[in-house]
N, C-alpha and C positions, 0 to 999 in steps of 0.2 A: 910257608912254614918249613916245610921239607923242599931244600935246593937241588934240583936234578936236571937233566939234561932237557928232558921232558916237559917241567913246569917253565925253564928258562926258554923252551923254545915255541910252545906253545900259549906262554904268559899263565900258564894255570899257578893256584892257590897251592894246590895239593897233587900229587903225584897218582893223578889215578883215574883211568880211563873205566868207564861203565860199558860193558860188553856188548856187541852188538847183537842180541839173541832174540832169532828169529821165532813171530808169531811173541812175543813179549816187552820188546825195547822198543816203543814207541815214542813219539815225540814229548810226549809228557814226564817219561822216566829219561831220556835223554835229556832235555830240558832243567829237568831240576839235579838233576849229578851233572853240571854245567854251572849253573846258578849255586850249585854247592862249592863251589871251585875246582870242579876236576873238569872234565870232558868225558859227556854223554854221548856212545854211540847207537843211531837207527840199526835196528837188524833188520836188513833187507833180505830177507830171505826168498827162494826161490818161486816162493809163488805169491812176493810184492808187486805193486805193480806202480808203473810210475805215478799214477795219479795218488797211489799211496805216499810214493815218496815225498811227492809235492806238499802234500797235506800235514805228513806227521813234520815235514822239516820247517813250516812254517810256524808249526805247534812247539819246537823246540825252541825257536828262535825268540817266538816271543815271550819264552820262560828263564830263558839261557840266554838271550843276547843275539852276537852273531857267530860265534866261534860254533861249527857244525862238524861232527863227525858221523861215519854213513859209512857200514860194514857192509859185506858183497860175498857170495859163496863163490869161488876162481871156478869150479867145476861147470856150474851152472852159467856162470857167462862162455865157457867154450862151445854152448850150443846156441843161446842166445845173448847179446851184450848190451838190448837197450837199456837193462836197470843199473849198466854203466852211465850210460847215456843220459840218463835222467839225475842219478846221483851229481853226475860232472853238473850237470844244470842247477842246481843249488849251490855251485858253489862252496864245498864243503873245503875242512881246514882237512880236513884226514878221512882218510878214504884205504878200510880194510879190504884186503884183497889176501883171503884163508883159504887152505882146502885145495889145492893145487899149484899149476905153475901161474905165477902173474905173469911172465914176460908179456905176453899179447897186450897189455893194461896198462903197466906201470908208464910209458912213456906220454901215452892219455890222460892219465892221472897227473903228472909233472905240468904235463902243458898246460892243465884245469890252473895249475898252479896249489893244488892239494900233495902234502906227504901221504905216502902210501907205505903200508906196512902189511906185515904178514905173520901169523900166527904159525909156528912150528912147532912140531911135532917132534923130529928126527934130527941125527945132526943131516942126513942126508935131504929130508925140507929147507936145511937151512942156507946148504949149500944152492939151489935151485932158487931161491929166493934172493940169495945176492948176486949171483948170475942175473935176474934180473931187473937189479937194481933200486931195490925198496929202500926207503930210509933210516928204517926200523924195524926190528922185529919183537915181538912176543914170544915169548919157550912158553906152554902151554902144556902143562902136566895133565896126566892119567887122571887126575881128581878132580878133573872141572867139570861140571854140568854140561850135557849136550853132547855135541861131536865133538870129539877129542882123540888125541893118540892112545899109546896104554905105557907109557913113561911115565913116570912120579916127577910132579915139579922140581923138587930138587938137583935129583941128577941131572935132568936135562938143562936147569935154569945153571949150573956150574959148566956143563958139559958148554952149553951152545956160550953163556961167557968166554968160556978160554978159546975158543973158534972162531971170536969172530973180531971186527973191531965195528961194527955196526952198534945203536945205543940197543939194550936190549933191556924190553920190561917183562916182567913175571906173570901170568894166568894159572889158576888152577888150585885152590884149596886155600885161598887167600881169602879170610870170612873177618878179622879184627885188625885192629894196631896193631897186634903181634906177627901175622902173617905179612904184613907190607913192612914193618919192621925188619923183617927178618929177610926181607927180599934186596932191601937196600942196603942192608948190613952185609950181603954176599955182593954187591954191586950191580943191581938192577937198576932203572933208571924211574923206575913205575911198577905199578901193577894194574891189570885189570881184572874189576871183580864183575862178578853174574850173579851167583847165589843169592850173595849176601842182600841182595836188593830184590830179590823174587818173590818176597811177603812186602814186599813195600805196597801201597796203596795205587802206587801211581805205573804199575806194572799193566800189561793187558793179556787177556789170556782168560780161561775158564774160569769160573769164579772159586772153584773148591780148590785150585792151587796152592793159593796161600797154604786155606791152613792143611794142607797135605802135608806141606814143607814146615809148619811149626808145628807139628805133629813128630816127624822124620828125626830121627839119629842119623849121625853120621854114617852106622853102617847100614842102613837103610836107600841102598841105591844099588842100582845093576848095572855092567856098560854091555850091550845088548844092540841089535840091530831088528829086534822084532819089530819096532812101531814104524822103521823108514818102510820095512815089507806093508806092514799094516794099510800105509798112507801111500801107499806107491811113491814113495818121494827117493829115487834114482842114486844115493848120495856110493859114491864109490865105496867100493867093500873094505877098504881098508881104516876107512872111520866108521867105528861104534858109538854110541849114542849113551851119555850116562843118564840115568832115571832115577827116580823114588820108584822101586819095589814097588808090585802092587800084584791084586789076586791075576791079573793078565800074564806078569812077568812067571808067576810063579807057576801059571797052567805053562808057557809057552815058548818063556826062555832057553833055548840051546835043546827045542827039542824037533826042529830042521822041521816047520811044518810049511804049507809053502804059501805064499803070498795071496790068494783069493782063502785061504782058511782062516790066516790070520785076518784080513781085512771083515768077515765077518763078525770075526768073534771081536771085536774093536768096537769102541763107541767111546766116541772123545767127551761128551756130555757126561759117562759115569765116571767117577773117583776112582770105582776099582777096577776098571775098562781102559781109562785112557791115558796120557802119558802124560807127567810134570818131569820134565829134565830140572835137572838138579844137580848139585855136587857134592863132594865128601863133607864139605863144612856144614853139613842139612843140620848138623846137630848145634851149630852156634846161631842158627836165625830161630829163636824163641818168642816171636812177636813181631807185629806189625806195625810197621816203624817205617816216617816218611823215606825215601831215597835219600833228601839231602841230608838229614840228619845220620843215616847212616855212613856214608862218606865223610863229613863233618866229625865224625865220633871216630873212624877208624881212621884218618891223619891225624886228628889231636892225637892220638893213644902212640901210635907209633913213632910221634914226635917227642913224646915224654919218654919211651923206652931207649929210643933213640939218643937222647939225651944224659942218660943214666951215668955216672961214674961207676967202673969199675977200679 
């Protein structure tokens, strides 16, 4: 429907890749944002392991076809790279590589015969990631769910177009037609959304998440580094984490307590204990609604506004 760099290169329907978010994008919600016509990516996050990979990427394929995509935290492959290693073994069409330098990667990735791309932050990420030669990049605004910069998609999504000539698609507070409208309308090439699919059915993750999230206003979110403390989970201090607010955030946000205090006071089983990342758009997912049809419903919509005479 919508012709871009992106859909022509990767044969997709629709402009619009499904986020690789870790502990939630499983093969089943990769799978059917696949089979919706965009491309669904595995969050392999840091404590995947390959026989996960294995499993969810077979679970995608036989929902989604073969066309496979299979995100990677850069940070976490500089200590270890086999969830490199196992990704490259399915064969994937694209292969993220976020959250620090790829160089170590990208030329592994080439030889898999997978495009590789990189989520930025900065212009100064963006610069380090053509230095290593990725095919594409993501600008990835301050409003996205999870780890993220503290840039607002806009400026950055302008700033890193006029920077670069690599294709560049948009993340970050993109929840309707209107939002991927308005990303291709500045010259994006795609977007990829997270949020917008976090109440979908076919998500994995705690079960009060959903309706956490169809609960949540847009201003109903923190970006916060309490729950990496919480979970011992390493992630460099310069990525914060956006959340849905909760009675945790609001004892222990920004008030420097130190990592066995928080980790007690933590409990990923309660609603108001444990952390749903999420994004600014928390106030547009008002229900539970399959993935494909969400994807489905935000390229038609952007394709009609996109279309509009003025």
């Amino acid at each position: 429907m919508i012709d871009t760099w992106l859909t022509r290169e990767l044969g997709l329907e629709v402009p619009i890749l499904g986020a690789p978010m870790g502990g939630r994008a499983g093969g089943l919600l990769a799978g059917e944002v696949t089979r919706a016509g965009g491309l669904g990516l595995l969050g392999a996050a840091r404590y995947a392991t390959p026989d996960w990979i294995a499993e969810e990427s077979a679970i995608a394929r036989e929902i989604g076809g073969e066309l496979l995509g299979i995100g990677l935290m850069t940070w976490s492959l500089d200590a270890d790279d086999s969830l490199l290693d196992a990704a490259l073994a399915e064969d994937p069409r694209v292969v993220t590589l976020s959250f620090g330098d790829p160089a170590p990667y990208v030329e592994r990735v080439h030889e898999a015969g997978a495009l590789a791309v990189s989520q930025v932050n900065t212009l100064d990420d963006l610069r380090v990631v053509e230095r290593a030669g990725v095919d594409f990049v993501i600008a990835q605004g301050g409003e996205a769910g999870g780890h993220t910069g503290r840039i607002g998609t806009l400026p950055l999504l302008q700033e890193v177009l006029d920077a670069t000539t690599l294709p560049v698609l948009a993340a970050g507070g993109i929840g309707t037609g209107r939002g991927l409208a308005a990303v291709i309308a500045a010259g994006a090439e795609g977007a990829m959304i997270g949020t917008a699919l976090l109440a979908s059915p076919e998500t994995i993750g705690p079960e009060y998440a959903r309706a956490k999230l169809i609960e949540a206003s847009s201003a109903d979110t923190v970006y916060t580094s309490i729950f990496d403390q919480a979970r011992d989970q390493p992630w460099p201090a310069r990525w914060g984490g956006r959340a849905l607010a909760n009675e945790y955030t609001t004892k222990w946000h920004g008030q420097g307590a130190d990592n066995e205090t928080l980790s007690a006071a933590y409990d990923p089983e309660d609603p108001d204990l444990g952390v749903v990342y999420a994004g600014e758009v928390a106030g547009l997912v008002t229900s539970e609604r399959p993935a494909g049809e969400v994807v489905r419903t935000i390229a038609t919509d952007a394709e009609r506004l996109l279309r509009r005479n003025f």
